[in-house]
C-alpha positions, 0 to 999 in steps of 0.5 A: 657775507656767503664765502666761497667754500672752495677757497676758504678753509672752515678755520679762515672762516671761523677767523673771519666771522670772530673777527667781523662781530669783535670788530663791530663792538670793539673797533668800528675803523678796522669793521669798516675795512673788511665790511665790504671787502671782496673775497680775494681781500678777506683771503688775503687778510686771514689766510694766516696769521702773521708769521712770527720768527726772530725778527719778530712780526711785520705786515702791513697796517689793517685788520684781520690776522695777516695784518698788523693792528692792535689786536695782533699786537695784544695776541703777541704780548700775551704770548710773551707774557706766558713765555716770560711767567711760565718758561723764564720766571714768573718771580724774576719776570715780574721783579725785571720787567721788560722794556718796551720802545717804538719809532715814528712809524704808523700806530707806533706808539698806540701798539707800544702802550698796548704791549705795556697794557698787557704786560702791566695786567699780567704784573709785568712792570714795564719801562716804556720810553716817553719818546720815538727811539732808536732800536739799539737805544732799546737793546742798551736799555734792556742790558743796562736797567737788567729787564727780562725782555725789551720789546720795539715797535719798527717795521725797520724801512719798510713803505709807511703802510708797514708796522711790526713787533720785535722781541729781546732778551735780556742780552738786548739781543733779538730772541733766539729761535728756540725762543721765538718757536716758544713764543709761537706756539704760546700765540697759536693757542690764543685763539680770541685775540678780543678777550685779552685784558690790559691795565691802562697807562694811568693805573699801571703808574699808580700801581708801581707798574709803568715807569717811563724812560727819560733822558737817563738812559740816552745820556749814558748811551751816547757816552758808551758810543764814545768809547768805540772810537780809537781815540778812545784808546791808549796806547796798548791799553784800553783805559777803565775809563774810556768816557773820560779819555775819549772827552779830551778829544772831543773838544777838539775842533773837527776838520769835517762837515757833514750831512744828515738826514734821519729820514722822518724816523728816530734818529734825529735827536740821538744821532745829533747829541752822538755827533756833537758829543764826539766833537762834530759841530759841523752838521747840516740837517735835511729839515723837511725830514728831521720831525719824525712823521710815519707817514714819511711824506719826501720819501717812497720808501724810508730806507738808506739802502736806496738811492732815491730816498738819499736824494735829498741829504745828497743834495744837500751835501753837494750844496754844502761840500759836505765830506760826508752824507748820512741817512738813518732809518726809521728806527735807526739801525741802518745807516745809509752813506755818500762820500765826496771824492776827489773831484768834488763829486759823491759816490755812495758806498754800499753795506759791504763797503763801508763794512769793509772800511770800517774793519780795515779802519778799526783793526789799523788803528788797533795795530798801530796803538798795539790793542790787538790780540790773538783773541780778537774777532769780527763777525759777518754774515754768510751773505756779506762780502768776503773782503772783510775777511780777507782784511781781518786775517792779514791782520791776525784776526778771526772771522766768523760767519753767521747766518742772515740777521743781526740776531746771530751777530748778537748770540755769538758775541754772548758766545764768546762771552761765556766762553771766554774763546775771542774778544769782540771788535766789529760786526756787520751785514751787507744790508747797512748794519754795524755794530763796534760796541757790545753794549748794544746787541743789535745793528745800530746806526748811531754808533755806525754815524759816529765811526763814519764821521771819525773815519772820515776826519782821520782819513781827510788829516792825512790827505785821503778820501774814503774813496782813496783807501777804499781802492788802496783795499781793493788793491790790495785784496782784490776788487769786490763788487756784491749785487741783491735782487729781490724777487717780490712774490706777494700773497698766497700765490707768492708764498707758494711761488717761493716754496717751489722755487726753493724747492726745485733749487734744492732738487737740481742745484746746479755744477756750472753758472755763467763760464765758472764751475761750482766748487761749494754746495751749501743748504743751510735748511739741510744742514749739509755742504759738498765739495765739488771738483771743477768737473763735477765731481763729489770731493766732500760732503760735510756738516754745517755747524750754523742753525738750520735755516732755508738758506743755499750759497753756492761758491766759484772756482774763482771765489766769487759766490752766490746765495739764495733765501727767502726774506724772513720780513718780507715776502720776497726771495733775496739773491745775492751775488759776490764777485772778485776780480782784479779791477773794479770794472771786470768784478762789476760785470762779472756780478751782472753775469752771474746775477743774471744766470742765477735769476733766470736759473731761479725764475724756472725753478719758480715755474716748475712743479715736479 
């Protein structure tokens, strides 16, 4: 096929023809796909590769370079085993070996036993899990056999055409980005993805390389989930062994029935035992979408922050009086909630509210069993809610912000760790994400559907609806309403769309939005924050201790905020939106206003090229 010259670099075209003639041999479904495809469709396929950071990589399905199949896949593992024999240890890679999980999405397993076919060839022992798991099961895992890195197969929520690739370290965190810069630069140099040897499943098994991963290491994660619960605790002491003493409470009857749906994904089994572990029987399940299936066939897209792919676990809870509706992801470690109220109807709780009741519930009982101390912390993002904040200190506990990602969550508990400076309780984000155990160093919506389910029950003896303490907080603290819009800006005009519009912000950031004046200019990318009077005027610039990162908030004079950034996943530019005020009403449509003048202020700045 004669390519235009004006459009296709000489490497994209070097790429292609690589790919086209490996392809014929190698894999005839994914020739088939680029055989015949038009100019605009082989652009988009190999303009780049997938991007890699510490999230790892997602795309969608197919070939070609900026896409996800078993080749990329192939490239990446060797790039990780280069990193691991040459940068970690060769002789503690190759005696710790690496954890290798995957969900019920497209090609999931097929990419998982390829991973474990390159890693096994290099003389990396793999531990690869017999079945779909969850991502925290996968960060527990590695903590917990001592591997050197884990690695799940998970486009997390994304539509059944995506699939990705995310890598841990052995803290079970996500890596680092000094390490995820290493691994890319291991990848650029591999230029032929088709020239990557891999050992079989059956020959790595005869050689001691492979081991699969059972029912072991589920059991002694659901006990760990356990110990997060406050029944766990004594009375001003956290007993040696929480198992034991959270096993007295689980035979007891509980006075809730509940909801669930893992939404075709991994979640299923594990958060079923979890429930049922922690003394929840009364569980009714969504049938049609219990079996994990990627190809998700009763929702549009599998993913627990929409309301749409709730439909059916609402229904069912609504059928049943369920107290509480669950939905988990596909690879489960977001966890999505209705919660019924007073009038018998549900109302569905967003990440930032549920956040927030869990802080409020986990601190309360802490103080009232005299467990807290002067070193205790939680931990948010710099684009979740600040009312978690304002619960945390008027119980004499620290907040820490961190960037966007889990994975900044897991590095500053390593960080008080090492340190020795703060104990851990909670973690959260905006986009469904909690963690109240650090024996997983990730999101993980099991633990969070155990700690819902608790809530619940502990709130509903004593005569209250989540509903109702979630007002008491607003009452409290003062009403906190959050809003995220999402511009979707695909392919490479998308991309430059999104670097001009980040750009132009940083140039002209604005003094004023909607009726409230900016008192707070933070860029994260430059590293830099200023202090504005409500006029306009320079009061300070200061320092950002957090990682560099393509990031800007902007913070009121009345405490609301806002921030903009580019998804690391997907292509998309995120604006979130914060408001206070002393009514839930007045702080709604304070959020629309300044969501709306942030939107349109952002769709000049995507227009203008200066």
């Amino acid at each position: 096929m004669a390519l235009n010259k004006d459009v296709f670099t000489e490497a994209v075209q070097a790429r292609i023809k690589l790919w086209q003639q490996s392809l014929k041999t190698y894999d005839p479904e994914l020739f088939n796909e680029i055989r015949s495809a038009s100019d605009e469709a082989l652009l988009d396929r190999f303009y780049r590769y997938l991007s890699f950071g510490t999230g790892g990589m997602r795309g969608e399905l197919g070939a070609g370079t900026n896409r996800m199949n078993r080749w990329m896949v192939r490239r990446t593992t060797k790039a990780l085993a280069r990193y691991l024999k040459e940068i970690v240890s060769e002789t503690d890679s190759k005696k710790r070996g690496a954890v290798i999980a995957y969900d019920s999405r497209r090609m999931s397993r097929t990419f998982a036993e390829e991973a474990a076919g390159v890693l096994t060839s290099e003389g990396i022992p793999v531990y690869l899990f017999k079945e779909v798991t969850p991502t925290p099961e996968l960060s527990f895992a590695v903590r917990t056999l001592q591997a050197q890195a884990g690695i799940v197969i998970t486009a997390s929520h994304n539509p059944p055409q995506y699939n990705g690739y995310k890598v841990y370290g052995p803290d079970g965190g996500q890596i680092t980005l000094h390490t995820a810069d290493q691994l890319s630069r291991f990848m650029e140099a591999i230029e032929d993805p088709f020239d990557i040897p891999i050992l079989d499943s059956a020959s790595a098994e005869r050689a001691g390389l492979l081991q699969w991963i059972g029912e072991a290491v589920e059991r002694a994660y659901i006990q760990a989930i356990l110990t997060i619960l406050p029944s766990a605790l004594s009375q001003g002491v956290e007993p040696m062994d929480k198992n034991l003493a959270y096993a007295q409470r689980s035979n007891e009857p509980s006075s809730i029935k509940i909801a669930y749906s893992p939404l075709h994904g991994a979640g299923g089994r594990p958060v079923m035992a979890a429930l049922q572990a922690a003394g929840f029987h009364d569980i009714e399940i969504v049938t049609e979408q219990f079996q994990p299936d990627g190809n998700f066939p009763t929702v549009r897209v599998p993913n627990p922050e929409e309301v749409e792919a709730m439909e059916k676990v609402l229904a069912l809870a609504e059928r049943t009086g369920a107290d509480i509706a669950m939905a988990t992801d596909p690879d489960t470690d977001r966890l999505g909630v209705f919660i019924k109220v007073r009038n018998g109807s549900y109302r569905r709780l967003n990440g930032n509210e549920l956040g927030a009741l869990f802080v409020h519930y986990l601190l309360s009982e802490r103080k009232m069993k005299g467990a807290l101390s002067d070193k205790d912390a939680i931990i948010k993002t710099i684009v979740t809610s600040e009312l978690g904040r304002r619960i945390a200190e008027d119980y004499g506990v620290a907040c820490f912000d961190v960037l966007t990602g889990f994975k900044f969550i897991g590095e500053m508990i390593n960080e008080f760790e090492r340190r020795g400076t703060h104990r851990f309780l909670f973690g959260y984000e905006e986009s469904y994400g909690y963690l109240a155990g650090d024996f997983v160093r990730d999101k993980d919506a099991v633990q969070a559907a155990v700690l819902a389910a608790a809530m619940t029950s502990h709130y509903k003896e004593r005569g209250k609806t989540l509903a109702d303490v979630l007002q008491e907080l607003y009452e409290a603290y003062g009403a906190h309403v959050e809003r995220l819009y999402a511009f979707e800006l695909k392919g490479l005009e998308g991309a430059k769309q999104i670097e001009r519009m980040m750009k132009n912000l940083r140039q002209d950031l604005p003094r004023n939005l909607d009726t409230y004046a900016v008192v707070v200019q933070e860029d994260y990318l430059e590293g830099m924050g200023i202090r504005l009077s409500e006029t306009g005027d320079v009061l300070e610039q200061y320092a950002l201790s957090l990682p560099r990162s393509d990031v800007i908030k902007l913070m009121l004079n009345d405490r609301s905020w806002v921030a903009v950034r580019p998804s690391g996943t997907e292509p998309k530019v995120k604006l979130y939106t914060g408001a206070v005020a002393k009514t839930y009403e007045e702080a709604e449509q304070k959020a629309e206003r300044l969501e709306h003048a942030m939107r349109v202020l952002l769709e000049t700045k995507a227009a203008i090229d200066h």
